[in-house]
N, C-alpha and C positions, 0 to 999 in steps of 0.2 A: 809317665805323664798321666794326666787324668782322661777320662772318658769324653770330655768337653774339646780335651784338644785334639785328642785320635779324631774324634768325629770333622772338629776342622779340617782338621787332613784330609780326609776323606772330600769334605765339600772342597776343596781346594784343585786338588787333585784331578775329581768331575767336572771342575770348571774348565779347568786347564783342555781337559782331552775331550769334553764334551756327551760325558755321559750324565744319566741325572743324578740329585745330588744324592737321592736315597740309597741308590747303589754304593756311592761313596760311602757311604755315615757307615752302614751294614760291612762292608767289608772292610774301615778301620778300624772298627771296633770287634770285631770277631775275632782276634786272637786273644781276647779280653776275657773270653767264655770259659776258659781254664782257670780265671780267677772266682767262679762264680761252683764249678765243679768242687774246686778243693776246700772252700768254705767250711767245710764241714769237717777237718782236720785241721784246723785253727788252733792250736797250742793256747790255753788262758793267758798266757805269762809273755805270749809276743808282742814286742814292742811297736811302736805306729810305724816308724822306718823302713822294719826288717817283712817288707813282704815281699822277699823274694821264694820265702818257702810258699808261697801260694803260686807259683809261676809250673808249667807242667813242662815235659821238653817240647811242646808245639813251640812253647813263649822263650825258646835259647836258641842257640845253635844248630842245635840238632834237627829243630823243628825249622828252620830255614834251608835246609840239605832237604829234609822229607819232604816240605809242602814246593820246593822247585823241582825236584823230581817226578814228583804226583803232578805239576802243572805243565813239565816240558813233554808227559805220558797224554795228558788230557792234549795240550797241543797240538801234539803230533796224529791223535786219532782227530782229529778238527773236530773236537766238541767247545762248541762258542770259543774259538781261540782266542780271540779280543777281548773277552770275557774275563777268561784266564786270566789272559798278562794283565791285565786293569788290577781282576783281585790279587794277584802276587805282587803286584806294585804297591799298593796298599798296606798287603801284608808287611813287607819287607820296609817300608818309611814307621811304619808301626813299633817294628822293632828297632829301628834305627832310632827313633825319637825317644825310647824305652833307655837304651843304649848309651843316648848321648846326655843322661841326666843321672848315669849311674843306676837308674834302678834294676838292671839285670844283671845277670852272671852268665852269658853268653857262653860260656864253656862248665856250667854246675853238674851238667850231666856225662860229661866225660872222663872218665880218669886219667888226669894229667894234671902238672904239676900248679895249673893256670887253674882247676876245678872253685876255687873262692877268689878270685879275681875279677874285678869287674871294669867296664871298659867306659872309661868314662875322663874325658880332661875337663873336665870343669869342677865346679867347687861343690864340698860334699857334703855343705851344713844345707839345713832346712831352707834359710831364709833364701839361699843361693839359688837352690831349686825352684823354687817359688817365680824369684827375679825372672829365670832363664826360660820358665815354662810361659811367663806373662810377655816379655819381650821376644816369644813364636807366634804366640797366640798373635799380639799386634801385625807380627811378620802374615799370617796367613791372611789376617785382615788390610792386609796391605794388597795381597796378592790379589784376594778378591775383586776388589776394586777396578783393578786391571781390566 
């Protein structure tokens, strides 16, 4: 999904639990930062679809194992725990939204047999994507509202 609707999340999100909304924006969009890392290993010849090669393991799988464990460690020493769980919450609708439109490979960094599998039921042309990312976006602006 793009940076516009992470960010919604985020403000959506803050609304919900009652934190402000900057915090929100900052931590949906921070798993985003890997994309901005690997920039610089851009293959000339990749196509607009295929950027899952810019994804790091923070942006799969693996990286939802690391960053709940680093946050149940932060928890349990009660450094800002409310904190925590906010930006793990974030983090993890972040990936979820990623997810649910097909642009990750949630298992790319694993060796197994799922390694090019992506986890996605919805449709996997352009235009579909588009539809399903503008009919959230309305959904968050609905929520807002609230």
């Amino acid at each position: 999904m793009t940076i516009i609707t992470h960010a919604l999340c985020g403000v959506t999100v803050s609304k919900i639990l009652g934190y402000p909304y900057w915090i929100g924006i900052i931590f949906s969009i921070i798993p985003d930062i890997d994309h901005l890392i690997l920039l610089k290993r851009i293959p000339k010849n990749l196509k607009p679809n295929s950027f899952a090669s810019l994804r790091s393991p923070f942006h799969e799988f693996v990286g939802i194992i690391i960053v709940s464990l680093l946050s149940v460690v932060l928890i349990m020493l009660n450094f800002y725990p409310n904190l925590v769980k906010f930006f793990l919450l974030c983090y993890i609708l972040h990936l979820f939204c990623d997810f649910l439109i097909g642009e990750s490979y949630p298992f790319k960094y694993l060796n197994s047999e799922f390694k090019h599998t992506r986890i996605s039921y919805l449709g996997e042309s352009y235009i579909e994507k588009i539809i399903i990312e503008l009919l959230f976006i309305s959904f968050l602006f609905v929520i807002l509202q609230i």
